[in-house]
N, C-alpha and C positions, 0 to 999 in steps of 0.2 A: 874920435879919440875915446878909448876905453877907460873908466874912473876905477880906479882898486881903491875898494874902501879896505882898510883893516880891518880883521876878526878878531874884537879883544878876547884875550884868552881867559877862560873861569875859574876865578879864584880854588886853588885847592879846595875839596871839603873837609869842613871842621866836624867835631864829633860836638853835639850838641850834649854839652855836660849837665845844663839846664833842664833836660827834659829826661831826665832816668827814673824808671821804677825802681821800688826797693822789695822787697818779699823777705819778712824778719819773722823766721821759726823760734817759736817762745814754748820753753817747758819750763816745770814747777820751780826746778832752783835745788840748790846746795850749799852747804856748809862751803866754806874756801879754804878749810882743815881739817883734816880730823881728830879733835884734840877735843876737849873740852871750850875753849873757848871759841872756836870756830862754830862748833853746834849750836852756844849760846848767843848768838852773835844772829844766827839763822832762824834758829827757834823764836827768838824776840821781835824778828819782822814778822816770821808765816804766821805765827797765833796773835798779833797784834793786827792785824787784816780780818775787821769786823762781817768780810765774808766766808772768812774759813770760823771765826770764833762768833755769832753776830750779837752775842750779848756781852759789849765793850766793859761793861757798868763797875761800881769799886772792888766790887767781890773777887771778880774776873783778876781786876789789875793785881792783886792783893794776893788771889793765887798763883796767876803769872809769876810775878816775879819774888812772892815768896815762897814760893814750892817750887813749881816746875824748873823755873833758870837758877835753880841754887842744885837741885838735886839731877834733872834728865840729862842737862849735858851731858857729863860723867860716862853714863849708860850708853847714849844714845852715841858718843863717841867712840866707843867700844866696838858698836855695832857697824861703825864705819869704817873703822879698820880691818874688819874681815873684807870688805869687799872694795877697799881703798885702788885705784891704779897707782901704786908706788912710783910707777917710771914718770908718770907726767905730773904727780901729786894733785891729783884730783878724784872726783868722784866719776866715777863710770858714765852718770850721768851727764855729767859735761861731755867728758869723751865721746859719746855717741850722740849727743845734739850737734856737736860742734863736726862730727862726720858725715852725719845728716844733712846738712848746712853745706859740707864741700861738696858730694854726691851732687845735690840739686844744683850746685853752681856749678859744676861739672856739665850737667844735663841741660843746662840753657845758657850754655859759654858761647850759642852760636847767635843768642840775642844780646848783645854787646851791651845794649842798653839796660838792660836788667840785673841791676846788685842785688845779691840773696845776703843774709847775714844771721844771727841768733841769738841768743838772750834765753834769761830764767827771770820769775816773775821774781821772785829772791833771790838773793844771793847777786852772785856778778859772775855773765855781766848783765848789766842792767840795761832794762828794756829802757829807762833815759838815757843811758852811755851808747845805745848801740841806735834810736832815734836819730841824736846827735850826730853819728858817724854816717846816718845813709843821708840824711840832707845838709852834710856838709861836702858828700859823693854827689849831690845834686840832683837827687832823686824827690821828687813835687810830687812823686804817688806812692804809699806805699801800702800793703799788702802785709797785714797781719795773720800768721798765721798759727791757733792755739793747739796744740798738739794733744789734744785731747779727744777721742774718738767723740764721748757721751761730753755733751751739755751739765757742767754746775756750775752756780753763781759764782761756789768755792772754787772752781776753775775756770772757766774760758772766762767768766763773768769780769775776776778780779785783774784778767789781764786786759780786758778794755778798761775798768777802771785806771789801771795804770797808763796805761797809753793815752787816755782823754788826760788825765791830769797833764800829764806831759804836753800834749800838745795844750790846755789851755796855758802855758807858759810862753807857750809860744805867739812872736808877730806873723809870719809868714808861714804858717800852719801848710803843713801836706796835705794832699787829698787823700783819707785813709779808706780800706774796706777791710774786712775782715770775714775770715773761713768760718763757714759753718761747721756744727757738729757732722761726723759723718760715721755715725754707727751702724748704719744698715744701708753703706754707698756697696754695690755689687764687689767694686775694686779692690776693697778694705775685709768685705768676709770672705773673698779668695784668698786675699793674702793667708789672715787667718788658718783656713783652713788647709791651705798648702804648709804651714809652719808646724801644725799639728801632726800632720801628715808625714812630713818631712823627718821630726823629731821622732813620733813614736816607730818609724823603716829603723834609727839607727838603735833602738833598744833591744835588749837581748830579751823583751816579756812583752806581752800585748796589754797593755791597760783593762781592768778592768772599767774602768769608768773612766773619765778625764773630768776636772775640779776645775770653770770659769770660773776664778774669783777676781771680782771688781774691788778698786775700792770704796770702801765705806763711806756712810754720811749719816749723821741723828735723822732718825724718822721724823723729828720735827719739822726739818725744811723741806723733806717732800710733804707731810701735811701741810707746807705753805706754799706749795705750787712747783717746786722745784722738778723739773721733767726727766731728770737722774736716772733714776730708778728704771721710770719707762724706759728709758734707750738703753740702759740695758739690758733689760728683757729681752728687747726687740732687737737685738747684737746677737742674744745666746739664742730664741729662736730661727735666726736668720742662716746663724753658724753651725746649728743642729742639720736645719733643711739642706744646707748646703754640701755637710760632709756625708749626709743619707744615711740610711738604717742599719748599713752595716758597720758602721763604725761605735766605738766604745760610747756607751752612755754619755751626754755633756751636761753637768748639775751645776745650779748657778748659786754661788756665794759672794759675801762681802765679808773684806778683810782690813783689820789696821783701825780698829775702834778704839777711840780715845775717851778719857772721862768717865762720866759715870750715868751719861744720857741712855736712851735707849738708841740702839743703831740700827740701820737694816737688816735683816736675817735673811737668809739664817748667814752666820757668823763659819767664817772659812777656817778657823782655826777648830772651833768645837766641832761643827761637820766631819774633818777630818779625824780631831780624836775618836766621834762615833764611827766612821765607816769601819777602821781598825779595829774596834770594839766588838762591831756586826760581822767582824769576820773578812772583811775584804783585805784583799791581800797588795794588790798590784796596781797603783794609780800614776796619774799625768795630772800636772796643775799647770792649766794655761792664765796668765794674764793681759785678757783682751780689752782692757781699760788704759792701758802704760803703753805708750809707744817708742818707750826705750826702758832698760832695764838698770834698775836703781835699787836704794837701800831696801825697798817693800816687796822688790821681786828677787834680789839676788841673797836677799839675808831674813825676813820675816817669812817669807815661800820658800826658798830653794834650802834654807838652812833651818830656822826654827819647827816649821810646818811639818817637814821632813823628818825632825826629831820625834815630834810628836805624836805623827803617824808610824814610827821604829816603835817609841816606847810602849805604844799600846795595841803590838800586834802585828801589826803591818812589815813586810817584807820589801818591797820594793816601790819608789816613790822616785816621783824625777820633773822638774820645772822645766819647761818648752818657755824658752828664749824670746823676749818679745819682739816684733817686726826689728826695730832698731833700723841701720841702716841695708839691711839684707835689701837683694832685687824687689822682693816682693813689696818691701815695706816703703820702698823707694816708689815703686809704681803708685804704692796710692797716696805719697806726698807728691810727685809728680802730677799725676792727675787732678787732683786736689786745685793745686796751686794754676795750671794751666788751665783749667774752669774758669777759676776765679779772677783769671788776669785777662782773660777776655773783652777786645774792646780798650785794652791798655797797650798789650802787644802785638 
């Protein structure tokens, strides 16, 4: 006599909600208006972060908040309305982190388990709002990522301090890591120089020169160790070798000095009044520090800079668009992130 045992059938499989990565793209922040009180609202977090300003002391507070947030708003609100996205009332920069952010989820929609998401170190949304939302998705790893090619305290720095705060709040803390700088990653100086490339094909002049301006920092915190400086260096030599000898000179500046310290030189605003001055006619200003394009690249470069280089001489000037979410610029947040998530997915 033959015994038929049953074959219990396997329960469906569940999607383990429990075991998600998170991967949260973090840029500088914006104002959430452009009005005066919007800037003043932003301005009072970014200079109140003892890594962008690091001498907190009474003098500081006293100018804070009786100079600066009584009189920059004003100006600096101004400055946001030339370059304002009216349709979605935001700053461009949101627009393009938050497109950056869909691109990547787009490009790892076939790893089910991995939430991408985004934030600004100021402003909103906030790198606590959007913490919140990936391990409430159920993500126990996640994967910061600071959007900043080059290393400062003033940047990638102040974003782990956020984030550590945050999670010391927390009982059931994630497992975190975080992107290194990647100023001289191969992937990141093709991009580069494929965008250089790409912009000066569509111009009707050949640059005489092209203008990498970074942004700025007091010479103070690189005499305190701060590695800023070097990796930039090492971005403009990298990006020089890589578009080779026949290509338009690349000279490196720093722009968007604040106060009354000394900053790095040479100084992207005065460079350009001289080269106009010497005679030069025809430039390009790349900014290979910004991995998206915002108030310092679409209105202090593409608009002030450009004035200043008209007024004194100069004929023809033109700002090259930063990665943002282009192929290229995609490629090297893609790559970036799928190093780094190694061993997770």
């Amino acid at each position: 006599m033959t015994i038929v045992v049953p074959i219990e059938k396997a329960p469906p499989a569940v999607e383990n909600t429990l075991d998600r990565v998170g991967v949260l793209l973090v840029n500088l922040g914006t104002p959430d208006s452009a009005d005066a009180r919007g800037v003043r609202v932003y301005l009072r977090e970014f200079l109140s972060d003892k890594r962008v300003i690091e001498d907190q002391g009474l003098i500081w507070k006293l100018v804070l908040n009786g100079i600066i947030l009584t009189t920059r708003p004003r100006r600096k609100a101004k400055d946001y309305l030339k370059i304002w996205n009216t349709e979605l009332n935001e700053s461009p920069l949101k627009t393009i982190t938050r497109a950056q952010s869909d691109r990547l989820a787009a490009a790892m929609a076939a790893r089910t388990h991995v939430v991408v998401d985004w934030a600004m170190r100021y402003g909103n949304p906030s790198i606590r709002s959007r913490i919140a939302k990936l391990t409430a998705q159920g993500c126990d790893r996640i994967l910061v990522v600071p959007l900043y090619p080059q290393y400062s305290a003033a940047t990638s720095a102040t974003v782990c301090d956020e984030v550590f705060r945050v999670l010391g709040e927390m009982r059931a803390q994630p497992t975190l890591r975080v992107t290194p700088p990647y100023f001289d990653e191969p992937t990141y100086i093709n991009a580069l120089a494929v965008s250089i490339e790409s912009h000066i094909a569509t111009l009707s002049y050949v640059p005489e020169l092209v203008v990498a301006s970074f942004h700025g920092m007091p010479q103070k915190y690189i005499d305190k160790g701060d590695p800023y400086q070097a990796q930039c260096i090492a971005t403009t030599e990298a990006l020089r070798h890589r578009m080779g000898p026949n290509a338009p000179r690349l000279m490196l500046t720093f722009q968007s000095r604040f106060g009354f310290d000394q900053w790095l030189k040479p100084y992207t605003d005065k460079t350009i009044e001289q080269l106009a001055k010497d005679g030069v006619k025809r430039i390009a200003v790349v900014m290979p520090g910004f991995s998206a394009d915002c108030l310092e690249t679409l209105e202090e470069i593409a608009q002030e800079n450009c004035e200043i280089f008209m007024h004194n001489g100069g004929e023809q000037f033109s700002a090259i668009p930063c990665l943002n979410d282009s192929d290229p610029g995609m490629d090297v947040i893609c790559e970036l992130v799928l190093r780094e998530l190694q061993g997770w997915i």
